[in-house]
C-alpha positions, 0 to 999 in steps of 0.5 A, a space after each residue: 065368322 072366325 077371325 080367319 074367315 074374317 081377314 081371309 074372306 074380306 074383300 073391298 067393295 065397291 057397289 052396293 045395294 041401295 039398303 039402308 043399314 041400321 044404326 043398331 048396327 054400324 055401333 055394333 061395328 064401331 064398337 068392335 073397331 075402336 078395340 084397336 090398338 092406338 099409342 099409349 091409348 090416346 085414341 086420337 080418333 073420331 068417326 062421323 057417320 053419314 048418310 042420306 041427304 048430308 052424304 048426297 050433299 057431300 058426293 054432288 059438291 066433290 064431284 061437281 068440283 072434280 069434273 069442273 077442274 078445281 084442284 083437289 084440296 084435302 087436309 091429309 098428306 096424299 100418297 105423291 106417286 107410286 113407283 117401281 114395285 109399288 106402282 106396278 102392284 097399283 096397275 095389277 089390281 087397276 087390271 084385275 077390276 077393268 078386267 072385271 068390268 069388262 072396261 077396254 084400255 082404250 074406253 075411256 067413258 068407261 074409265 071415267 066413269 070409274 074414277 068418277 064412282 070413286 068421287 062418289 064413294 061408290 054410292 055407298 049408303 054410309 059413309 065414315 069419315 075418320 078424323 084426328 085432333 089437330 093437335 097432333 097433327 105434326 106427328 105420324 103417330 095419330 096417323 098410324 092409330 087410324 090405320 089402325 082403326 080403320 082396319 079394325 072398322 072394316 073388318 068388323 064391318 064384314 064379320 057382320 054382313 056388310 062391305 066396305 072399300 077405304 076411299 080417299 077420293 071421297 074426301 078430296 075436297 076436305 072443305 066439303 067433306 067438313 061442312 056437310 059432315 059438321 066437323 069442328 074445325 079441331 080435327 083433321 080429316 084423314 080418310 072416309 070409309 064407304 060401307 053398305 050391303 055388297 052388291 053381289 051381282 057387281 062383278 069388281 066386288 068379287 076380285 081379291 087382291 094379290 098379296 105377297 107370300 109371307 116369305 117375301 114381306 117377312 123377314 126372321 132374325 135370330 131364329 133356329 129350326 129349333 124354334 121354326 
């Protein structure tokens, strides 16, 4: 693929076919990922990549913990609560999947069932767990580099055949995630990433999301039709 058919045909993706996927090509990805641009080059980053029984530890334990009432627990800063265009472009991509899916407003084993999904990392056969060193926890620099990678990592990811969806119920319980992963106690966890082949015949893995036109997230300055 070229870069436009990369950026313009990735979706996230949130089931997959139980398949799993060679390490020869997860370095791949991550080889191509870690060519992201990180402030001054520090690279503050680490990727712990998990699967099978160690990744079957971590979905049982967070979910058990969720259904059970334990207040979530994660050592990155969460989002608070979305609000006015913010929060009604959350509720138009929540509308798309549950259109999707066929999951009624008012169903709500269906819904549960989704969030629980989420708690479980989609039952992705990888998971990618993003850390960052804690010594550069005060900034929000470290954070951004991240971001940074982390869309890097799924792009590369699609550019070689497999899906993913950045997933932060995943590490609601950063104890767990820490533990099973084996992550030293120097890192922060910020974020885990699911990838794996797509399911193809899931009906949510086909739904792209609305973005806003160019025109009204950019705006130019000092610009001539000169220079248009």
């Amino acid at each position: 693929m070229n870069y436009d058919e990369v950026v313009l045909g990735r979706r996230s993706i949130r089931a997959f076919q139980q398949r799993a996927v060679p390490r020869s090509v997860i370095e791949e990805v991550i080889a191509l990922a870690i060519r992201a641009p990180s402030s001054m080059n520090t690279q503050p980053w680490h990727l712990h990549v998990l699967t099978g029984e160690p990744l079957d530890r971590i979905r049982a334990e967070n979910t058990e913990r969720m259904l059970n009432g334990v207040p979530p627990a994660k050592e990155s800063r969460g989002i608070g609560s979305y609000e006015g265009d913010h929060r009604q472009r959350q509720i138009d991509i929540a509308v798309q999947l549950f259109e999707a899916m066929g999951i009624a407003r008012d169903d709500k084993a269906k819904r549960q069932d989704w969030v629980l999904r989420g708690f479980r990392q989609f039952d992705a056969p990888v998971s990618i767990v993003v850390t960052y060193d804690k010594v550069l926890r005060e900034g929000d620099i470290a954070q951004f580099d991240c971001g940074a990678l982390v869309n890097s990592l799924v792009n590369a990811a699609w550019s070689r055949g497999l899906g993913c969806v950045v997933n932060s119920q995943g590490i609601m319980h950063s104890s767990v995630v820490r533990e099973h992963a084996q992550i030293p106690e120097d890192q922060v966890v910020m974020i885990c990433v699911a990838m794996g082949y797509p399911d193809e015949a899931f009906p949510a893995n086909a739904v792209v999301s609305r973005r806003r036109a160019v025109t009204e997230v950019a705006s130019f300055v000092g610009f001539t039709e000169s220079t248009t």
